[in-house]
MDTraj code that builds the backbone (N, CA, C; nanometers):
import mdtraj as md
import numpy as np

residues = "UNK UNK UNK UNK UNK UNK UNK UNK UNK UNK UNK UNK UNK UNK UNK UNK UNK UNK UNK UNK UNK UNK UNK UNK UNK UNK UNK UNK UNK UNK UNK UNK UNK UNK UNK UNK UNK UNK UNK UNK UNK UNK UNK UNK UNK UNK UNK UNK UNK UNK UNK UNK UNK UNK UNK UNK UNK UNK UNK UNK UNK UNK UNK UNK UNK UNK UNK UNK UNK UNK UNK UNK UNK UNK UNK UNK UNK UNK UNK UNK UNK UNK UNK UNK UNK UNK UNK UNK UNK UNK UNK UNK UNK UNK UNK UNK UNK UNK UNK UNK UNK UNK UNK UNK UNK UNK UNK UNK UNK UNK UNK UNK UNK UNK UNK UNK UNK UNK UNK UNK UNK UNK UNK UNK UNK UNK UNK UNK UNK UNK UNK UNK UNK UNK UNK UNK UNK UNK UNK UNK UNK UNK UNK UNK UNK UNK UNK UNK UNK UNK UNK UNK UNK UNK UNK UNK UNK UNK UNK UNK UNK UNK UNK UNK UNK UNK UNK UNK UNK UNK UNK UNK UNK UNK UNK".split()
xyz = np.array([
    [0.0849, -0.1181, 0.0000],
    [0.0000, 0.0000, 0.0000],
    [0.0889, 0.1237, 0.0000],
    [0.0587, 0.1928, -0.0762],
    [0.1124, 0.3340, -0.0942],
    [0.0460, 0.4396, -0.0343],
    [0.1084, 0.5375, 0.0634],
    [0.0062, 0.6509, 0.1407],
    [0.1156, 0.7682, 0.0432],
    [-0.0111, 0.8517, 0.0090],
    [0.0183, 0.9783, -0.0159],
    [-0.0627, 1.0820, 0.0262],
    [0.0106, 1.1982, 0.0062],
    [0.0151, 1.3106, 0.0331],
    [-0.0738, 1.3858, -0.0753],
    [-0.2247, 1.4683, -0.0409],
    [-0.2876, 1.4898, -0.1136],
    [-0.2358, 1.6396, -0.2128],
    [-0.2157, 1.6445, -0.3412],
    [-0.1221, 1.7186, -0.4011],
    [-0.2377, 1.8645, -0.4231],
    [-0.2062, 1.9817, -0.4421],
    [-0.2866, 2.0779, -0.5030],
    [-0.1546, 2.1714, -0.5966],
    [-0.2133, 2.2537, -0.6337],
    [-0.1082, 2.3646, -0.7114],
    [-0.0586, 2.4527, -0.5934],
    [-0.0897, 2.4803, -0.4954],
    [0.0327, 2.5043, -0.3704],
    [0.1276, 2.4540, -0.3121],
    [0.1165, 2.2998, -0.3837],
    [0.1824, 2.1974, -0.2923],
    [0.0784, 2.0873, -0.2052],
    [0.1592, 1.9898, -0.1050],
    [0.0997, 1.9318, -0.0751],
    [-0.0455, 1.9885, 0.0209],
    [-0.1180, 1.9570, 0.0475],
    [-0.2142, 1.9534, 0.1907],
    [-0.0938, 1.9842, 0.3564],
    [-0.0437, 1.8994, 0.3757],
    [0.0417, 1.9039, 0.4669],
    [0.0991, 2.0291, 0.4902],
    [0.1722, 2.0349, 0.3664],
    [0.2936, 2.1079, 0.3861],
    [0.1971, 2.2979, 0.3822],
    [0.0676, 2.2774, 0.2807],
    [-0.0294, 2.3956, 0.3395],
    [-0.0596, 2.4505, 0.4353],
    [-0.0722, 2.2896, 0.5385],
    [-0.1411, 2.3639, 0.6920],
    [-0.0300, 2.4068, 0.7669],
    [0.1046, 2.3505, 0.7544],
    [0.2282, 2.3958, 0.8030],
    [0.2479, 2.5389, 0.7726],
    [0.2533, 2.5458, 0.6551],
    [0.2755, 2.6886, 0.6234],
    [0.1431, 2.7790, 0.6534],
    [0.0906, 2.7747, 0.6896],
    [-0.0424, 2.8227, 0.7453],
    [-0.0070, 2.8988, 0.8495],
    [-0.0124, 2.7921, 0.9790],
    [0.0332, 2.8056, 1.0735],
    [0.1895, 2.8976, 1.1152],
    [0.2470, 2.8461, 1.0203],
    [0.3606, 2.8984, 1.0389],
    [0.3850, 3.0587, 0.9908],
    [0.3152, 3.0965, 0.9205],
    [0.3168, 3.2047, 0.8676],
    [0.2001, 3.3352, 0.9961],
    [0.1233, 3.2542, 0.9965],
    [-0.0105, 3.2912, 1.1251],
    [0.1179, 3.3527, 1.2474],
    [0.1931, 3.2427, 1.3255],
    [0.2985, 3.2695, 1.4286],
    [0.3172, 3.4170, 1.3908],
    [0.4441, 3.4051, 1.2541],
    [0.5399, 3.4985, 1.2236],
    [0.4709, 3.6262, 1.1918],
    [0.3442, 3.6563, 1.2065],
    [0.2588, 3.7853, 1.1781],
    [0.2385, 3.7979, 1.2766],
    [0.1906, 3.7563, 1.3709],
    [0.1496, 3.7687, 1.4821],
    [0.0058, 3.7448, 1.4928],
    [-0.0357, 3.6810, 1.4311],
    [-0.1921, 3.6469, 1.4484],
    [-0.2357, 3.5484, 1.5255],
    [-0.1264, 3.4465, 1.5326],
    [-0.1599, 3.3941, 1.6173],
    [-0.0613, 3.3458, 1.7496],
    [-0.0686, 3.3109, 1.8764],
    [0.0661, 3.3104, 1.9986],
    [0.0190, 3.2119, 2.0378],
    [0.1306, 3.1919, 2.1264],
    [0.0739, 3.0656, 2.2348],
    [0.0013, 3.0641, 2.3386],
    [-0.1223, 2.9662, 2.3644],
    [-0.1974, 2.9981, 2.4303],
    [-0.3372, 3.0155, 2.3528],
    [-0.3547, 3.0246, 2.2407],
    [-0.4162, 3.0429, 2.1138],
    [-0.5041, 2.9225, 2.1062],
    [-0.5995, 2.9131, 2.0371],
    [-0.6646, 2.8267, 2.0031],
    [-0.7176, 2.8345, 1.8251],
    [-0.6642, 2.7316, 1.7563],
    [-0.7056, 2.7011, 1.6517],
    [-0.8622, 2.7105, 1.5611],
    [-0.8833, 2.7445, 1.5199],
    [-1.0393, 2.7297, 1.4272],
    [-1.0891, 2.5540, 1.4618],
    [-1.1759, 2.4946, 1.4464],
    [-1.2340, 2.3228, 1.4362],
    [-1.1718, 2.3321, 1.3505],
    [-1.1712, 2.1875, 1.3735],
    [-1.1169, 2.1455, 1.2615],
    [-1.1213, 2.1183, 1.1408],
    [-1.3262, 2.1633, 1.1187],
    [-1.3758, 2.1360, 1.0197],
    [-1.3488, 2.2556, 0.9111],
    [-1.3871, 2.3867, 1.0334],
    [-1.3593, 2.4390, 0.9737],
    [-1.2155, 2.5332, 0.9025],
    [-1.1031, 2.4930, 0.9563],
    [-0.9696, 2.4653, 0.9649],
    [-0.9276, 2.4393, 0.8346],
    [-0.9974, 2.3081, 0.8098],
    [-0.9855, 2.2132, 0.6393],
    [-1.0367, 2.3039, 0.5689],
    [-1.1372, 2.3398, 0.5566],
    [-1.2367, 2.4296, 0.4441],
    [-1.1097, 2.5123, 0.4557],
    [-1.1209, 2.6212, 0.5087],
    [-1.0609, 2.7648, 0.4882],
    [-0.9057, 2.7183, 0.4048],
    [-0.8269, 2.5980, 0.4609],
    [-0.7283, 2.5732, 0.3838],
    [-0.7466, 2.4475, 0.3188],
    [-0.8863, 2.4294, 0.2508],
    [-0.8902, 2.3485, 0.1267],
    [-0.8390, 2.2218, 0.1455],
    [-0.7813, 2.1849, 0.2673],
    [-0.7698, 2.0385, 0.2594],
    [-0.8525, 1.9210, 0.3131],
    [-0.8627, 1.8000, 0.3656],
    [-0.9425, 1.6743, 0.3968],
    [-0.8742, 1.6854, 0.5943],
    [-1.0022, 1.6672, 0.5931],
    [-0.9773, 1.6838, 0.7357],
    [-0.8390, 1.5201, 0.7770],
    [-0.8545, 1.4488, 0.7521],
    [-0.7494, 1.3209, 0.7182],
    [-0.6288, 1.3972, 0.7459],
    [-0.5990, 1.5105, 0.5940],
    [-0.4440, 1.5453, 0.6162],
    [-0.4266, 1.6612, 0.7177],
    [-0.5966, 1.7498, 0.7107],
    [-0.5402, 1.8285, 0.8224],
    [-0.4871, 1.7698, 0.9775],
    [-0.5192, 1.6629, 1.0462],
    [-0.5478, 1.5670, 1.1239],
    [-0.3825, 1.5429, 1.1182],
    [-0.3251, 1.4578, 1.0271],
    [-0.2060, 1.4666, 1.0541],
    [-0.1026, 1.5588, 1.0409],
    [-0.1308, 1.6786, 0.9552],
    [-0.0246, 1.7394, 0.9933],
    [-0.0482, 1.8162, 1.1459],
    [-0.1156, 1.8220, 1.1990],
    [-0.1291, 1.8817, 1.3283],
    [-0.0738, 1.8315, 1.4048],
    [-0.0713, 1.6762, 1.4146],
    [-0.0154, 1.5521, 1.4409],
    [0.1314, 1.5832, 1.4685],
    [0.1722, 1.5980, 1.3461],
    [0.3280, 1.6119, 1.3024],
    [0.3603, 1.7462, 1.3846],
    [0.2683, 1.8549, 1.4105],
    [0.3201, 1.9985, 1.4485],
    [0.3223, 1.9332, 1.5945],
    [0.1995, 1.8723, 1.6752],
    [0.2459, 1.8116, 1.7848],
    [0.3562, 1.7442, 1.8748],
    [0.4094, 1.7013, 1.7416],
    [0.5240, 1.6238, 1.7560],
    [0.6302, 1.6839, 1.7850],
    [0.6102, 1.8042, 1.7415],
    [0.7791, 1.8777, 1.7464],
    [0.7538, 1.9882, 1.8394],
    [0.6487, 2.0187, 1.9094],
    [0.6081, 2.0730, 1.9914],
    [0.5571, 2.2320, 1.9920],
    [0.5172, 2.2311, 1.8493],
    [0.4277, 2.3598, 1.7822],
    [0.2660, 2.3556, 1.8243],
    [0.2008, 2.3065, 1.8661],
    [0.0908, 2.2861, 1.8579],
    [0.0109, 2.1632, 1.9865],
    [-0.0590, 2.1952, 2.0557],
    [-0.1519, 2.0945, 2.1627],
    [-0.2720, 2.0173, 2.1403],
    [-0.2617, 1.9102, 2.0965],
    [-0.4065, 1.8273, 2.0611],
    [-0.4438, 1.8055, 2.2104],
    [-0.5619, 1.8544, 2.2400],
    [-0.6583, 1.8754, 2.3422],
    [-0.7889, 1.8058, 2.3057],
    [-0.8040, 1.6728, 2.3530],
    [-0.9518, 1.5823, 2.2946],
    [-1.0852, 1.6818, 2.3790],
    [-1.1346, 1.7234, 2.2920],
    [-1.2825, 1.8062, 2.3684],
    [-1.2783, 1.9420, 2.3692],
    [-1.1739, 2.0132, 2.3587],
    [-1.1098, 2.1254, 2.3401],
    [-1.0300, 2.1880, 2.2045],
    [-0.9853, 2.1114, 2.1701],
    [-0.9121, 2.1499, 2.0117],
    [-0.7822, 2.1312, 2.0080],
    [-0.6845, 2.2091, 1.8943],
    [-0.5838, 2.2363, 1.9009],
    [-0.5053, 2.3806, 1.9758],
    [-0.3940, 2.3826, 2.0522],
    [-0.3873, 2.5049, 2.0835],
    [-0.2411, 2.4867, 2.0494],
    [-0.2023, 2.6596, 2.0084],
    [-0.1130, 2.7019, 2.0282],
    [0.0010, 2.6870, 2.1303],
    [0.1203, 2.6148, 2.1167],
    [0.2011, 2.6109, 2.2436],
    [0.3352, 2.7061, 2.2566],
    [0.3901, 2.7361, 2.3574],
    [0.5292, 2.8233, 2.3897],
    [0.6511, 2.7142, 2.3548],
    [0.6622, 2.7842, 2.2519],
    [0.8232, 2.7071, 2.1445],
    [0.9153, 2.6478, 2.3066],
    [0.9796, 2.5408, 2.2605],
    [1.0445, 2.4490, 2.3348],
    [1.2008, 2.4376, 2.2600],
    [1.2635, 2.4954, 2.2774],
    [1.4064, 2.4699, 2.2155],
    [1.5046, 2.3420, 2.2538],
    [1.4445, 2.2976, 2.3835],
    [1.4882, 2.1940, 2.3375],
    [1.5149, 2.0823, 2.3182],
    [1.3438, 2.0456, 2.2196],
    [1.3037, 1.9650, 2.1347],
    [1.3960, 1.9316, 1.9923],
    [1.4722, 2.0450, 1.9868],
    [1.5833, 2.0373, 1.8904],
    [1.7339, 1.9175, 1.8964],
    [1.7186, 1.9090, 2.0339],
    [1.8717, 1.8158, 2.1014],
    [1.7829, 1.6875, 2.0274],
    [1.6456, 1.6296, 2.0142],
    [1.5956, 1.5122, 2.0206],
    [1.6251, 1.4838, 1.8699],
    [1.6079, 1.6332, 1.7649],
    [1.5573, 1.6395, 1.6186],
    [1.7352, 1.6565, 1.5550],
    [1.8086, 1.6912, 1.6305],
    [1.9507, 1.6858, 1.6085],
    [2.0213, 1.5388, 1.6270],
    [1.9718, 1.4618, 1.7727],
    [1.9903, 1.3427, 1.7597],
    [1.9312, 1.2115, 1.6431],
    [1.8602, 1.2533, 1.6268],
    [1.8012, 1.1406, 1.5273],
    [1.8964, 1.2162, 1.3744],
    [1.8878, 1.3623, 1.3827],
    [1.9942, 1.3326, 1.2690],
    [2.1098, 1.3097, 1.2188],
    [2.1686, 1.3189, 1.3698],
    [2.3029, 1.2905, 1.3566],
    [2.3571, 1.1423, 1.3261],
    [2.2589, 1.0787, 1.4070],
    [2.2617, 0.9029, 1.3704],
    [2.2918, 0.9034, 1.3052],
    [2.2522, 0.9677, 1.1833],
    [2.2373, 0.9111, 0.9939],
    [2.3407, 0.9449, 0.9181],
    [2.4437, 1.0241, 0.9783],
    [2.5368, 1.0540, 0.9294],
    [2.6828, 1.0315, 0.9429],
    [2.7299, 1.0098, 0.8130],
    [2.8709, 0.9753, 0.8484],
    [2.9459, 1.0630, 0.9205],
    [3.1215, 1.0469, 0.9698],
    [3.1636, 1.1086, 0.9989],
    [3.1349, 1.2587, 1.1291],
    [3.0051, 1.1578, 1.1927],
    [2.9291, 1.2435, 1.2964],
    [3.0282, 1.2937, 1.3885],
    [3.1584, 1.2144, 1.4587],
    [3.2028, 1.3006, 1.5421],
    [3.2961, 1.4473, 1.5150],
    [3.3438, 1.4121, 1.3919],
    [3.3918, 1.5820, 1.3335],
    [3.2686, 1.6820, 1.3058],
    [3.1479, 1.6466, 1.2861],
    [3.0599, 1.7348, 1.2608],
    [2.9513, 1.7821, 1.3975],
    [3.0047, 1.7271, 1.4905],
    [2.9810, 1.7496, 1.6069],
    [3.0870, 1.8154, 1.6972],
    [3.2006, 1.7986, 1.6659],
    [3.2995, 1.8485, 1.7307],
    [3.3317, 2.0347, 1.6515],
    [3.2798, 2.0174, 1.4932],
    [3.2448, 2.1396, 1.5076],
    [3.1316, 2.2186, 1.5277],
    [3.0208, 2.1764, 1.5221],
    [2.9252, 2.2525, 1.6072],
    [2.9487, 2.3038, 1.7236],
    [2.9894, 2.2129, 1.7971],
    [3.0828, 2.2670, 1.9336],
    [3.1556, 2.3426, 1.9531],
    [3.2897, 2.3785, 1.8837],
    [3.3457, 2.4892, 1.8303],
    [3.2615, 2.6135, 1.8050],
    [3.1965, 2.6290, 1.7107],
    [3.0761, 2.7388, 1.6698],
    [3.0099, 2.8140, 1.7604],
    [2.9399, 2.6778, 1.8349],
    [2.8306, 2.7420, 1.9735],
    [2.9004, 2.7569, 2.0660],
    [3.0374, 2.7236, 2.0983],
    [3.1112, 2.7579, 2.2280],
    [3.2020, 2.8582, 2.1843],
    [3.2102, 2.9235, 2.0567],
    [3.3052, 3.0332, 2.0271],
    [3.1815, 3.1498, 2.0853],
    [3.0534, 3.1440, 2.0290],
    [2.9787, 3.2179, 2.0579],
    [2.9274, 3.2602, 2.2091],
    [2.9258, 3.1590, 2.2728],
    [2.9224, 3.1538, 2.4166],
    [3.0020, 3.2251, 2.4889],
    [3.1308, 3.1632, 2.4222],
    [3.2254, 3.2810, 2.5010],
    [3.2401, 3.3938, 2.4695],
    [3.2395, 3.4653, 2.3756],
    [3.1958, 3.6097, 2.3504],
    [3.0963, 3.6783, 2.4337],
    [2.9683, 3.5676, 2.4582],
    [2.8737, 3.6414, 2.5506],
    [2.8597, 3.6236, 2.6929],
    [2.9808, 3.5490, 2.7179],
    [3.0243, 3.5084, 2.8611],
    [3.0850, 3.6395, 2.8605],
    [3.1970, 3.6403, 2.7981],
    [3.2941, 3.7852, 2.8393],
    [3.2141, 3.8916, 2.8800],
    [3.1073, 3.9114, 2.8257],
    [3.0035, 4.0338, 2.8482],
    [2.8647, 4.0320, 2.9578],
    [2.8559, 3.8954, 3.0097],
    [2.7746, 3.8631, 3.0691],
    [2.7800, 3.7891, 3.2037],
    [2.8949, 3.7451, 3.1948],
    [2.8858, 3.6328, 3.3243],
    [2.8959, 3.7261, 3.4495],
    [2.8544, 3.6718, 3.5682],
    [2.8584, 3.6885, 3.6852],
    [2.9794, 3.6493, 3.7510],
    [3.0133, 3.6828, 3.8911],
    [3.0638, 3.6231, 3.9958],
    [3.0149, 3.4712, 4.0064],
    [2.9835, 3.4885, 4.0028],
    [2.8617, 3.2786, 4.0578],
    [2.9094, 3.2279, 3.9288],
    [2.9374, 3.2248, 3.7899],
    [2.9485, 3.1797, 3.6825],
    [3.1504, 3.1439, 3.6710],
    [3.2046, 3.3037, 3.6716],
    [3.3234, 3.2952, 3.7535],
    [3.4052, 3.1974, 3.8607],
    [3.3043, 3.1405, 3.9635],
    [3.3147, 3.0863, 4.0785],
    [3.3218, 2.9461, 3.9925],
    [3.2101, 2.8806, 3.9228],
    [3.1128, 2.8085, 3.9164],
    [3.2814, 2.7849, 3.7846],
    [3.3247, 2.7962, 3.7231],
    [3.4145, 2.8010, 3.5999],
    [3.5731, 2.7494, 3.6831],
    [3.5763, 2.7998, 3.7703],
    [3.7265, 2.7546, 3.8501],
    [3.6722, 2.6751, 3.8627],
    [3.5746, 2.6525, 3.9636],
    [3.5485, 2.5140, 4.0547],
    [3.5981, 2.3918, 3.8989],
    [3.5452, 2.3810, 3.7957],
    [3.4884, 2.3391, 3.7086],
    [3.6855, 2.2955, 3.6644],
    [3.7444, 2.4118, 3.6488],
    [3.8819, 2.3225, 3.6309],
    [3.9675, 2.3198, 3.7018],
    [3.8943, 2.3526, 3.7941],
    [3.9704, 2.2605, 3.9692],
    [3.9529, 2.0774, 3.9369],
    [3.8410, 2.1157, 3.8423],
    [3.8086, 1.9430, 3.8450],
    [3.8628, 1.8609, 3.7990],
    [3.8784, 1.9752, 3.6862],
    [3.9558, 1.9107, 3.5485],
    [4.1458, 1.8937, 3.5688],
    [4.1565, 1.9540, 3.6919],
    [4.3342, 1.9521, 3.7559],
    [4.3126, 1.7818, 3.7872],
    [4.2331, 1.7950, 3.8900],
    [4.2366, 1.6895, 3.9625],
    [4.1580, 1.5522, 3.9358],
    [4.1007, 1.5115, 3.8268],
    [4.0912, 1.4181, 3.7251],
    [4.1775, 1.4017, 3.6215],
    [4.2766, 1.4515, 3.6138],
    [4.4037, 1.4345, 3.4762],
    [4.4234, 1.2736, 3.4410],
    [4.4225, 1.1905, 3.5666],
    [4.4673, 1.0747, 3.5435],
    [4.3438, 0.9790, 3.5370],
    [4.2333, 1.0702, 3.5640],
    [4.0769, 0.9303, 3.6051],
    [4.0383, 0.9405, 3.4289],
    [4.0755, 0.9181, 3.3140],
    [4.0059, 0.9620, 3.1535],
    [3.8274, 0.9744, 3.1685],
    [3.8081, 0.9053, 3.2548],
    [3.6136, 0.9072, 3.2729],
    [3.5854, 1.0051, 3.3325],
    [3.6676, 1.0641, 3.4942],
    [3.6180, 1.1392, 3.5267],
    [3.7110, 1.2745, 3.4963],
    [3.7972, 1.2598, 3.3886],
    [3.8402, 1.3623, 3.3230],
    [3.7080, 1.4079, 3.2099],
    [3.6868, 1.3750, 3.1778],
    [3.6243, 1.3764, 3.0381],
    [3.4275, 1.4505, 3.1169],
    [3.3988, 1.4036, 3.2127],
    [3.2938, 1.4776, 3.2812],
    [3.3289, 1.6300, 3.3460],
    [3.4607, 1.5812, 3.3869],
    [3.5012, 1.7282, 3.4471],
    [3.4686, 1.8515, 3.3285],
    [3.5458, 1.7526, 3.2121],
    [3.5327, 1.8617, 3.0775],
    [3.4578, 1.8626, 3.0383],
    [3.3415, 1.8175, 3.0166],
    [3.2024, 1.8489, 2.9957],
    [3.1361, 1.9571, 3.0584],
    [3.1646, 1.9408, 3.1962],
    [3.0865, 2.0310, 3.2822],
    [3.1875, 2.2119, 3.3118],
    [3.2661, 2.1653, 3.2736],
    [3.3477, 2.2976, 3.2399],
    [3.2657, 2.4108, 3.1151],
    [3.2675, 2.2952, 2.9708],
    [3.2434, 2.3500, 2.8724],
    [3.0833, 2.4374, 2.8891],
    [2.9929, 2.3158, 2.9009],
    [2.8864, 2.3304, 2.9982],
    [2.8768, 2.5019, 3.0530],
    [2.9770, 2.4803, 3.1592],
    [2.9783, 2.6296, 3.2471],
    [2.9672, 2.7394, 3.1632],
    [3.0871, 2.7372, 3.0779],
    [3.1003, 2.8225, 2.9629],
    [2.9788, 2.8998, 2.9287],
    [2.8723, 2.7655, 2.8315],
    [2.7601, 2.8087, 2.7316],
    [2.6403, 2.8623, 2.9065],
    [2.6611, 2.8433, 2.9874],
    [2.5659, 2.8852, 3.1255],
    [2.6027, 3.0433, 3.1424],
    [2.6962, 3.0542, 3.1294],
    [2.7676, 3.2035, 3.1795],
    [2.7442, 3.2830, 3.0525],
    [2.7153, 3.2224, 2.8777],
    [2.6470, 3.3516, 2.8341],
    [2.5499, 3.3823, 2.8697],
    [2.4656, 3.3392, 2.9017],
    [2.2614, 3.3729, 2.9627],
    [2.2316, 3.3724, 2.8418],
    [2.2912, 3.2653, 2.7552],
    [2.1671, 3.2610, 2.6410],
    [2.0731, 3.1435, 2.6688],
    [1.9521, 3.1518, 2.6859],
    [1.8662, 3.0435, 2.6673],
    [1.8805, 2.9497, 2.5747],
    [1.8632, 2.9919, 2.4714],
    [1.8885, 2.9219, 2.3375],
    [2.0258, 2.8427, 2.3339],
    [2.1543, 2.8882, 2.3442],
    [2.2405, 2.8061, 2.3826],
    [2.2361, 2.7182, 2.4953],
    [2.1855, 2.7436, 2.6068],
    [2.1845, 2.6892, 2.7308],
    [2.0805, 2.5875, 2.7119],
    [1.9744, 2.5744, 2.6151],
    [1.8947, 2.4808, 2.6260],
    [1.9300, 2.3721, 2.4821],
    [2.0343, 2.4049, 2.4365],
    [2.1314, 2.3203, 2.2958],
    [2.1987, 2.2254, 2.3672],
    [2.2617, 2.3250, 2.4630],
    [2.3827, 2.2044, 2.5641],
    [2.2784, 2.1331, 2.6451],
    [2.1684, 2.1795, 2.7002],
    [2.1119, 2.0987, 2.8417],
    [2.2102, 2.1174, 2.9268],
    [2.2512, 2.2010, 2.9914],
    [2.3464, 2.1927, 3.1069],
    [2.2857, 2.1349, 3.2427],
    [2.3733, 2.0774, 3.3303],
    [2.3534, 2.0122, 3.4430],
    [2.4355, 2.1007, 3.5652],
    [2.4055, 2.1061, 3.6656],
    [2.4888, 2.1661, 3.7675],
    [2.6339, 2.1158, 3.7527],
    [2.7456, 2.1763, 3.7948],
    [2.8666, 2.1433, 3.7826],
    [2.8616, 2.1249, 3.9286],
])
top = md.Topology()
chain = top.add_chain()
for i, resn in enumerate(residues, 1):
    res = top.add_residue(resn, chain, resSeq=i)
    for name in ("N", "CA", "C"):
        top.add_atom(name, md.element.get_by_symbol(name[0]), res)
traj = md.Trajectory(xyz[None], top)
């Protein structure tokens, strides 16, 4: 059995209600907290089968754009950044040569970090950064608990810019 994707001269159905939505956000028409049109009438206004509207909502659920609420509807949700570590992991699987292309991402987001560390960090971040290669002195010879020390160092780093967005890429843990 073959499932497809119902086609129009915009493109698919799917990829309609996506861009729908997505365009709705970026105007501001619609925020989180929001509640969607039915769903019936949802399909009409964007011409598709309630079927594909159904799953792509599905799919927006998934990545954490959108709240299927049984009795209530769809609502609008507050972006989750990071739902991205999950959508980065599954793609990194697939690729060759993943640890150089991870080792420079790392590079990238921790060059940036530290730029906004220099301008941002605190005393407590300061504090929180020695402690961190106090650790890393005194694990030289443990490679396991060397290698956490340096994690949680780097860690410190992307914490001490106050970027959210970075800080929720790494997932940092207390050092």
């Amino acid at each position: 059995m073959e499932i497809r994707r119902e086609k129009t001269e915009a493109g698919s159905g799917y990829d309609r209600v996506v861009k729908f939505l997505r365009d709705q956000l970026l105007n501001g028409e619609l925020k989180a907290g929001d509640s969607l049109l039915p769903e019936r009438e949802l399909s009409a206004k964007l011409g598709v089968s309630r079927p594909v509207l159904r799953e792509a909502l599905r799919a927006l659920a998934m990545v954490g754009a959108v709240e299927i609420r049984h009795g209530v509807g769809t609502v609008i949700t507050k972006p989750d950044v990071s739902i991205l570590g999950e959508f980065f992991t599954f793609v990194l699987a697939h690729q060759p040569n993943v640890v150089d292309d991870v080792m420079q991402a790392r590079i990238a987001i921790e060059r940036q970090a530290v730029r906004l560390a220099c301008r941002r960090a605190t005393q407590s971040d300061y504090d929180r950064l020695a402690a961190c290669l106090g650790e890393i002195i005194e694990t030289i010879r443990t490679p396991e608990l060397g290698a956490l020390a340096d994690f949680r160092f780097h860690e410190s780093i992307v914490t001490a810019s106050g970027s959210p967005t970075l800080i929720n890429i790494i997932s940092p843990s207390a050092c």
